[in-house]
N, C-alpha and C positions, 0 to 999 in steps of 0.2 A: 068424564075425564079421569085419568087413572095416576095417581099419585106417587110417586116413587118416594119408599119408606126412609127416611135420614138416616142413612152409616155413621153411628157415636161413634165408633173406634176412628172411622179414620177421619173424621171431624177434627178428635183429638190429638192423631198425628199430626195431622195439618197445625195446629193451635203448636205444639210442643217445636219443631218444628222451624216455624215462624220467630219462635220467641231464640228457636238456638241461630239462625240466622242474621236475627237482630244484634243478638249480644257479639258475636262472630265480629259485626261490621261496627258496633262501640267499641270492641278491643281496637281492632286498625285504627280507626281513630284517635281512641286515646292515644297509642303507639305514634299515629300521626305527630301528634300536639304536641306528645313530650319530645319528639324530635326535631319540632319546628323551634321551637323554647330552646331546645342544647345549639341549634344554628345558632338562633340568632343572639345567646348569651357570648359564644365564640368570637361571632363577629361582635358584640362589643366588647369584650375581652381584647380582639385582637386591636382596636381603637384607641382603648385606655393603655395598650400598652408598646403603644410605638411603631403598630405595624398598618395604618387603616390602610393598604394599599392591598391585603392580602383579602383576596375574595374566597370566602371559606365553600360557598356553594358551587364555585366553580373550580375551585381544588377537588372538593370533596366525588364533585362528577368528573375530575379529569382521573382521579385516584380509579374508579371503577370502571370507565370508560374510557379508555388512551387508544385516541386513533392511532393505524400508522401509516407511516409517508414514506412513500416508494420514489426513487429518484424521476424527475421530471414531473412530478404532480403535481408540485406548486412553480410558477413561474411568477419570478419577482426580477428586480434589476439589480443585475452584477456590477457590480462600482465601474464605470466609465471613465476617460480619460478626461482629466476639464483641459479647455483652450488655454494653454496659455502664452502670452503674447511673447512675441519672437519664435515660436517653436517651428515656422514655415522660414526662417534664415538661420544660416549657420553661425554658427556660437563660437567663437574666438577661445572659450577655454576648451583646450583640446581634453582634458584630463577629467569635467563636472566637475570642480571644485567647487565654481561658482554659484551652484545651486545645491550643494552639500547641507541642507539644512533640515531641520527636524520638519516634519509632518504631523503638525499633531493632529493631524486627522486621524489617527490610530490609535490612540490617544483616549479617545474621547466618546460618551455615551456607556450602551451595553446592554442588557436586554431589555430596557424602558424604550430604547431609542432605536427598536427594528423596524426596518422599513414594510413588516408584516402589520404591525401594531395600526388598529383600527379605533379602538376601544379613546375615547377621551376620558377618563378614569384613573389611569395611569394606573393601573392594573396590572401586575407580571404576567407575561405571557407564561401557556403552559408545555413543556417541550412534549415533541412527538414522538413517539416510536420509527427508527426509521431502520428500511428494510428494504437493502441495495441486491437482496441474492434473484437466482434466476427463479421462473416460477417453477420451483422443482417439482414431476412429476403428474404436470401437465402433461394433456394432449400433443402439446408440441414438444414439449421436451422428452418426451415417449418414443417420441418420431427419431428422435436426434438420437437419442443417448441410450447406452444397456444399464439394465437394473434398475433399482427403484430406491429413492432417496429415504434415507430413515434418519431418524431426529436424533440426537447423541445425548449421553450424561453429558453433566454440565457440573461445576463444582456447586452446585446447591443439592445434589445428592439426587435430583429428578430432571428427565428428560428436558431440553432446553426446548424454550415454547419462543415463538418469534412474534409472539402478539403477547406478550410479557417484559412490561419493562425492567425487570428485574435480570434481565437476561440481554437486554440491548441497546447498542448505544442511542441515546435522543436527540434528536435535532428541535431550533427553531426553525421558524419560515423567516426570512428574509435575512438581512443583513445588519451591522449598527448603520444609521442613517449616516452618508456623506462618507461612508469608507470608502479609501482611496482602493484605485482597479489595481491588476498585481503590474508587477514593472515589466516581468518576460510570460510568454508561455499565457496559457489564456485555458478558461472551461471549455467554451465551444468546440476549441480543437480537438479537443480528448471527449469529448460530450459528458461532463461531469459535471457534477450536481454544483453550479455555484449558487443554487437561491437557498441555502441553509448551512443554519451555521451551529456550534455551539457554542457552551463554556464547558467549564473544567466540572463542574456536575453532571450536565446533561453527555458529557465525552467521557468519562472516567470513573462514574457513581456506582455501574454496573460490576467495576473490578476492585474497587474496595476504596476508591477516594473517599474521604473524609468519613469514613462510614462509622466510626467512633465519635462526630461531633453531636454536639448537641443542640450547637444555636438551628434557629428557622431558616430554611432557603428558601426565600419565596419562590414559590411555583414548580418546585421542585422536592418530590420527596424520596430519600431515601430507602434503598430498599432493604431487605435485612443483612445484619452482617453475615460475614461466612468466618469459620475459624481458616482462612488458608492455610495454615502449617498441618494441616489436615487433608489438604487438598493435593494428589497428584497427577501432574499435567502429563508427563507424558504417558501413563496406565488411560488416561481420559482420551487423547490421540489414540491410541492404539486399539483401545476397544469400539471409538468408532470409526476407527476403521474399517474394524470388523463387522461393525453392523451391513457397514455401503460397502464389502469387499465386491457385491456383482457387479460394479459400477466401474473399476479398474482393471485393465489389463493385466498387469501385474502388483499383486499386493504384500508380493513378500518384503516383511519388515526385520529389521537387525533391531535387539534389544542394545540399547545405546548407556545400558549400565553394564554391559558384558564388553563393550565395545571403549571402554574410558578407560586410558585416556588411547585413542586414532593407532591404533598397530603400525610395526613396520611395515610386515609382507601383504601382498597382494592378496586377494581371495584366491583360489584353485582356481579356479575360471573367472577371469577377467572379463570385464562387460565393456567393450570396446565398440562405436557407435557411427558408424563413418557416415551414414546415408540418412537422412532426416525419417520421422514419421509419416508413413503414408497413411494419408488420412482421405480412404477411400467417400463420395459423392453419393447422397443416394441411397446409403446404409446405415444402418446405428453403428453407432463411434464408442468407443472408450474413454474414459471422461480421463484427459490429460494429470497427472499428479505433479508436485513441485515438494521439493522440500525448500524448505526457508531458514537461515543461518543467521543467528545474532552475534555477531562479532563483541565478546569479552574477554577480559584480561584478568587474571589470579589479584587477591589485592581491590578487586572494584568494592569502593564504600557503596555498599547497595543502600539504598535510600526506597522510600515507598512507590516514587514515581518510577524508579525502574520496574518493580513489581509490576503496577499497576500496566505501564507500558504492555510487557512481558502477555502479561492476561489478557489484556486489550486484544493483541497478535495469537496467540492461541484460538480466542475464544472466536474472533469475527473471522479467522483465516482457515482455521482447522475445522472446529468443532460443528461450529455454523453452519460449513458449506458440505459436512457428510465428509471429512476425508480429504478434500481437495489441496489442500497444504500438511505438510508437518513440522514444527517447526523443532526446529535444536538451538542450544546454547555452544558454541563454540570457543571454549575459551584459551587464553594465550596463558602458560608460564613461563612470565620471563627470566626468570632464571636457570640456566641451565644446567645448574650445578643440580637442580631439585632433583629427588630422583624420581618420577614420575614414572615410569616401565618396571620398577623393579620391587621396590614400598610400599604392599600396603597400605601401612600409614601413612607414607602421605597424600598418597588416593585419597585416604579417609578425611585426610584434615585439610585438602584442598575443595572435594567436594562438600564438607561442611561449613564452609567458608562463602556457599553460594544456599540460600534460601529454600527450606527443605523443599516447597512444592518444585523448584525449578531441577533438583539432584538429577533428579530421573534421563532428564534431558538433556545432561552436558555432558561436554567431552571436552578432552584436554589435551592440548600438545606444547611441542617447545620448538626451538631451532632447532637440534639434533634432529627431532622425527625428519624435521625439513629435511638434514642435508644426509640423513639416509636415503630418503627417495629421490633425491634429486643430487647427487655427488659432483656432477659434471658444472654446476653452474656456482660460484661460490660465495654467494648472496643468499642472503636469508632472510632479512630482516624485515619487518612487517613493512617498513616502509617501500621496499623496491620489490618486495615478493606477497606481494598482502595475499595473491589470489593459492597461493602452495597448497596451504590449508584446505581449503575446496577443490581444489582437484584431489586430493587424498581422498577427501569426503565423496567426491562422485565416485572415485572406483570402490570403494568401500563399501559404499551406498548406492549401489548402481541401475536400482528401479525406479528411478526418475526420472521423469521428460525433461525438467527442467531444475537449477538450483538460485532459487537468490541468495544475495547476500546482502544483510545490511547491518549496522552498527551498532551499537545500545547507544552512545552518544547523541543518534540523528533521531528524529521524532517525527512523522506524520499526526496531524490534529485531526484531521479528517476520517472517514471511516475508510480502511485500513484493506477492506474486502472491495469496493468501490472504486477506490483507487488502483489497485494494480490492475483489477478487473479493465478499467478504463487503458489503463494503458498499454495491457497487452494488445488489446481491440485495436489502439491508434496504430501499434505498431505493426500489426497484422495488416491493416490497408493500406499501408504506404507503398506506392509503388518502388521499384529500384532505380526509375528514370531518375537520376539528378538527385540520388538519394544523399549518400555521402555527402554533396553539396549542401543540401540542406540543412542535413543535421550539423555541419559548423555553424551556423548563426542563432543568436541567442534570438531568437522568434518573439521581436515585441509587438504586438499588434495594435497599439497606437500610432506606431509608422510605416507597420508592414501590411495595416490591414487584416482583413479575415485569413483562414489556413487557405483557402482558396487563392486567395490573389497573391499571397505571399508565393505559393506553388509557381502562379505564373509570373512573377518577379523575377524569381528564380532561370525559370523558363527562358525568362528573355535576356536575362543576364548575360545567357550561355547561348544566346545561338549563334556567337561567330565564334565561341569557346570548347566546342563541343567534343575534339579531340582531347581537349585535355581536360576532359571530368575522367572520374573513375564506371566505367563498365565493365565488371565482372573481375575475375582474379588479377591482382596485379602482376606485373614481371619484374625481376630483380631480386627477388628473397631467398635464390635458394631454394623454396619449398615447393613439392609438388602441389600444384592446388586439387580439391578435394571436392569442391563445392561445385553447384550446377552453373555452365557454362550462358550465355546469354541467349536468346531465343533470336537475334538478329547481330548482323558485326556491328552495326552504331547506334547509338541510343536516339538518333534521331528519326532513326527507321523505328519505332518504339513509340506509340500511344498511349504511356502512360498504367499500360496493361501489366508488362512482367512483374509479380512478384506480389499484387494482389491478393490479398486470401493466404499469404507465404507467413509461415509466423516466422519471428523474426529470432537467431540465434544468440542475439547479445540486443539486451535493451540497459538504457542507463538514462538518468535523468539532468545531465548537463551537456553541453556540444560538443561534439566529435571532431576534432579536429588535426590538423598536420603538425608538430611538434620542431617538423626541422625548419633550421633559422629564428626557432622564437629564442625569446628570456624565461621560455617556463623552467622550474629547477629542475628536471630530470631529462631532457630533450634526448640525451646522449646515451642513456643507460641503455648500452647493448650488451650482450654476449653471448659471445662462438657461432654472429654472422657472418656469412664471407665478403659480402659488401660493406661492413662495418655500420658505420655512420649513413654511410651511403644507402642503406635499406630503407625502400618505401613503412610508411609506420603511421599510425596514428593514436591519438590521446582521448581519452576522457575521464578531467579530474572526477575523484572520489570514484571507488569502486563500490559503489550499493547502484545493484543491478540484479538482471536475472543473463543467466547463462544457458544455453542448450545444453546437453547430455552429448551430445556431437561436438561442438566447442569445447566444451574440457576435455575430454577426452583426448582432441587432436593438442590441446596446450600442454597439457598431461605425456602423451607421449612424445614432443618434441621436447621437453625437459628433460624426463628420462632417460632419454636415448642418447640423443645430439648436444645437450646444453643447452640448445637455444635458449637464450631470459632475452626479455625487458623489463623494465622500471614499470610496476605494480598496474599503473593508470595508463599504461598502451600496453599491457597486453591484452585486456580480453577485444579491444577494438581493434587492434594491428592483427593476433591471428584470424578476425571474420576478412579483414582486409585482403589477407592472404591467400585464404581459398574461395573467395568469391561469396561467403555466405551475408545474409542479410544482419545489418547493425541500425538501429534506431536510435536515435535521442527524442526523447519525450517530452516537448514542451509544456510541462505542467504549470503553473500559476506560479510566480514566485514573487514577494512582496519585497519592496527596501524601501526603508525610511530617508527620505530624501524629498529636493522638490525638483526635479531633473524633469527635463519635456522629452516625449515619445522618440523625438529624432534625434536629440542628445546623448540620449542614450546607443541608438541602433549606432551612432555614429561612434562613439566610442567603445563598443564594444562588440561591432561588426566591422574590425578595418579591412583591408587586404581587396585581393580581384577575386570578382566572384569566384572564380573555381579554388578559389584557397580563401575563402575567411576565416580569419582568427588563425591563418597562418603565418602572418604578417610577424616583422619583430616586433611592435608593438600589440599585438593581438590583444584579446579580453585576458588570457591567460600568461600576467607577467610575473 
């Protein structure tokens, strides 16, 4: 037998070796213990001092690992209607007075009280990452779309990451338990996310809410501050812009600091739009652009929630989605003595007057700019002419498909990208059968039912009425219409087909309705129609909306030219009225504190015959 001689060297490597892998695995260790020891002195720190509700190990892994929730991932229960008794016989007060009373179901609980919460503990839930965008740069959206999506600065000085909660708003999963359902307008309809919710951290933390405090928010931690007066919004828009320019048809952009305050004249070539986007089948598309308008005034006490708001709308509308919105500051000087065309200074100390990150982005005008461009009509005033300003802005601004407008006063709590998202979609499928009709009724779906049956409600309302709905351009205006004619003469010849897949030229999120014979205050406001009063018309309060580039345009040039006005809140729905183009109202969720039953409501604020609700003299709008 033949002996194989022992290797000392590497005997000894082996031995050396061993010993450095052992100590390797004491160091982890130790590291272990002294970090089991910092847990668990925490957790009793956080006992003795008022907080044992806060789970440190479950912070500490939500801190490292933050999932995140894409709309429809979690399915919980959207607050329902309770029975309440009488609600099947009609109610003698014509007005709900009767049930005019506080709800304090609204009231009451908060994030202890989600109907997600599983945990008996009573432990703070930990909010999610949540993340409404498409899946950009998929296989399927390869299919659909030109270009390639790229990630944008962000005001933290580094590429915005969307699995970083420091960059995005948070949701919980469910709801406060026993929260009352909304009064009009419903999730379903619009297919939005109603199983989550937030608060004012997990909504607002990412744009600098409370970012200077110091007390503890359970389950919620703050991410670092930013100096915003460092930060500007619109240089952060525009370069990524430029990143996603292959993604746009056209991306030519106007420097909106060279552009303050809105010129008189026209550009050289005027961007004039009569015929919609053809948005060929089959092919990769151009990713549609929108600019977005916050309506403010010279004089706004800016407080932090507008900021934050402001960020909010940049950050989820713009930045987020590659480009997809721009947004600008539109602001009003009302006085018109100021000299704003002509002063320097007081360029200077009006735009100093608005918060340096927002300068970049505003523009200023007055009455006079108004009734420069529009001489012929002799109203101005935000009230009867709110929309002026945006039509200046589209021809000015004329590479957009589409423009919204909305307020600094009004607030969406929800995520901001989600929701319009949502509601262009609803308005994109709505048929044109019985459209008009529709969108007068405040859509409650505790008496109307799902959007389904309300449709066929609808339906059935009208089938010995069906001459007098609206199908396609009206007559009597005066105007030649412009818009595409119907694909059959009566809507009953009509399956519910036309107009599907059509996006829609004017969206707005209250109902659409006929103005003449009501008590609403501005019914009357016409001018330099030939029919006078007599002109078919229609209303929808509050102008925060989206417009087509085709709709203003045609509003735009009928000012110009002819005079034509109406009173602020029918013009963008009276001119789609008038050339046949498509108008939506968007039955979003809307809540009132009250304790009114499902058909007390429809009933007082759906009177009239079906092909005219809410054109009633009493209508919802008195």
């Amino acid at each position: 037998m033949k002996f194989l001689t022992r290797n000392t060297t590497q005997s000894q490597f082996y031995t050396r070796s061993s010993i450095t892998i052992w100590d390797s695995r004491w160091t982890w260790l130790r590291w272990l213990g002294y970090f089991t020891c910092l847990i668990a002195v925490l957790q009793t720190s956080s006992y003795l001092f008022g907080y044992p509700e806060t789970n440190i190990i479950q912070t500490v892994y939500a801190v490292l690992h933050r999932p995140v929730l894409r709309p429809g991932q979690y399915h919980g229960t959207v607050g329902v209607w309770d029975k309440v008794a009488g609600d099947d016989s009609p109610a003698p007060d014509a007005l709900g007075m009767a049930h005019d009373r506080r709800d304090k179901r609204f009231y009451e609980g908060g994030t202890l009280t989600l109907t997600s919460t599983e945990s008996a503990d009573a432990s703070h839930p930990v909010p999610l990452i949540y993340d409404p965008y498409p899946a950009y740069n998929s296989r399927e959206w390869r299919k659909k779309f030109h270009g390639k999506f790229q990630p944008c600065l962000g005001p933290r000085g580094r590429d915005l990451d969307r699995r970083s909660a420091e960059d995005m708003v948070q949701v919980y999963k469910g709801q406060q338990a026993r929260f009352p359902a909304p009064r009009f307008g419903s999730y379903e309809a619009l297919d939005l996310d109603g199983n989550v919710c937030t608060d004012r951290y997990s909504r607002f933390g990412a744009y600098g809410y409370d970012d200077d405090g110091e007390d503890e928010v359970p389950g919620f931690t703050r991410p670092p501050a930013v100096p915003w007066c460092d930060v500007d919004w619109h240089m952060l828009q525009n370069l990524c812009l430029e990143r996603n320019a292959d993604r746009y048809e056209s991306t030519k952009t106007v420097n909106s600091s060279s552009q303050s305050p809105l010129g008189f004249d026209l550009p050289q070539d005027p961007h004039k739009t009569w015929e919609p986007p053809v948005r060929a089948t089959g092919v990769k598309q151009y990713q549609p652009r929108s600019a977005l308008l916050i309506r403010a005034w010279n004089g706004l006490n800016w407080k932090p929630h507008h900021s934050e708001y402001l960020r909010a709308l940049i950050m989820e509308l713009s930045l987020h989605s590659g480009g997809e919105y721009q947004i600008y500051l539109l602001c009003h000087v009302k006085d018109n003595e100021t000299p704003i065309f002509s002063d320097s200074k007081t360029i200077n100390r009006l735009r100093n007057s608005i918060p340096k990150e927002f300068r970049n982005m505003a523009l200023f005008f007055n009455n006079k700019l108004l009734e420069a461009w529009y001489p012929k009509i002799e109203e101005h005033s935000p009230q009867l002419q709110h929309h002026q300003p945006l039509q200046i802005f589209s021809q000015l601004y004329p590479h957009f498909d589409y423009y919204w407008q909305l307020e600094m006063d009004g607030r969406h709590t929800g995520h901001i990208y989600h929701f319009l998202d949502r509601a262009v979609s609803f308005a994109r499928q709505q048929p044109r059968k019985y459209l008009w009709e529709r969108n007068a009724y405040f859509y409650t779906p505790g008496a109307h039912g799902n959007w389904s049956e309300f449709t066929q409600m609808v339906h059935e309302s009208l089938s010995d009425r069906s001459n007098r709905t609206i199908w396609g351009p009206v007559s009597g205006t005066g105007i030649r219409p412009l818009g595409p004619d119907p694909p059959v003469p009566y809507p009953e010849q009509d399956n519910y087909t036309w107009g599907v897949g059509e996006e829609a030229d004017f969206i707005t999120f209250l109902p659409i309705f006929n103005p003449q014979g009501t008590q609403w205050t501005f019914p009357d406001k016409i001018w330099n129609f030939r029919n006078g009063a007599g002109t078919p018309r229609r209303a929808a309060v509050i102008t925060m909306g989206r417009y087509s580039k085709r709709l203003l345009d045609l509003i735009n040039h009928a000012q110009a030219t002819k005079g034509l006005g109406l009173a602020s809140e029918m013009t963008g729905a009276s001119w789609a009225l008038f050339h046949g183009l498509k108008a939506v109202y968007v039955p979003h969720p809307i809540y009132a504190d009250g304790q009114w039953t499902p058909k007390e409501l429809a009933r007082i604020y759906n009177p009239g015959p079906p092909e005219n609700v809410n054109g009633a003299p009493r209508g919802g709008f008195v």
